[in-house]
DOMARTOR-349306 format. One record per residue (C-alpha): residue in three letters; z, y, x. Coordinates in steps of 0.2 Angstrom, whole numbers, padded with zeros to 4 digits, always signed. Each point is the difference from the previous one (the first is absolute). Example, Ala and Ser with C-alpha at 12.3 -4.5 7.8 and 13.67 -1.06 7.14 Angstrom:
<rs>
ALA+0039-0022+0062/SER-0003+0017+0006/
</rs>
This chain:
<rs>
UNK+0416+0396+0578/UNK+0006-0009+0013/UNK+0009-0019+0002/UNK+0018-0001+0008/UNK+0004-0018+0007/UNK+0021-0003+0001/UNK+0004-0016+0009/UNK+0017-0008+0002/UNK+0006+0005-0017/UNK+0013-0012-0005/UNK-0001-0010-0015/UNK+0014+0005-0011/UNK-0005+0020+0004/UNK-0018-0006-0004/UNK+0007-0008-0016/UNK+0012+0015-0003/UNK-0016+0013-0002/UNK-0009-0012-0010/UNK+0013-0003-0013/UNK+0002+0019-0001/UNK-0019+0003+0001/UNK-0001-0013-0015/UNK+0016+0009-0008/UNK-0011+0017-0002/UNK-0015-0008-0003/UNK-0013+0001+0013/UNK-0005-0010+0014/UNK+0009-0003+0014/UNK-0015+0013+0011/UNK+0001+0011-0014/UNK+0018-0001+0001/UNK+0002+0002+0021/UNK-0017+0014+0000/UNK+0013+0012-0014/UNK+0017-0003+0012/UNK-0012+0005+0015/UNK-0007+0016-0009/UNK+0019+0004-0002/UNK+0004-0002+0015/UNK-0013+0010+0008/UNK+0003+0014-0011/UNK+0018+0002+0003/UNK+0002+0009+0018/UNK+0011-0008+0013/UNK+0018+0002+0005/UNK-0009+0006+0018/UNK-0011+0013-0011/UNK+0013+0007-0009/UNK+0012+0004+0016/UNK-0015+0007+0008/UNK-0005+0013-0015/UNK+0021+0004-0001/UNK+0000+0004+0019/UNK-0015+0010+0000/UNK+0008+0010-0015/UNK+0017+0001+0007/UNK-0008+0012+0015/UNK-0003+0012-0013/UNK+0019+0002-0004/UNK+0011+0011+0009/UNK+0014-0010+0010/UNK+0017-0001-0005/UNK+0017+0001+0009/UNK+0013-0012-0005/UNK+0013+0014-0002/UNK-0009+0013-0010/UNK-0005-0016-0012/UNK+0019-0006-0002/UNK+0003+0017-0003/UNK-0014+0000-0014/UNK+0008-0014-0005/UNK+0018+0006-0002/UNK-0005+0015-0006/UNK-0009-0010-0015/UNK+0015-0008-0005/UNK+0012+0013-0003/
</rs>
């Protein structure tokens, strides 16, 4: 395990996650350490546009025409 230092937190956000850390009953650490492990296991916004570009290459290309045509031909 390792020890993360935040300075510069404000008061009332400080105060906001201890009430809630109190609320679910743990410690404020125990509280922040959970919200970090949730975070990290989430992927990022960046990460997800990446893994749908690289799987977009492996579609074939479409042309506007033949896809409204698709389209209107769908809806009769």
């Amino acid at each position: 395990m390792v020890s993360i230092t935040i300075r510069d937190v404000p008061q009332e956000v400080r105060d906001e996650l201890a009430s809630r850390a109190a609320a679910s009953g743990r410690s404020l650490q125990e509280y922040l350490a959970q919200a970090l492990d949730d975070l990290a296991a989430k992927p990022s916004l960046e990460g997800v546009l990446v893994d749908i570009r690289r799987n977009a290459r492996g579609f074939p290309a479409l042309e506007m025409d033949s896809l409204t045509a698709d389209l209107a031909a769908d809806r009769r």
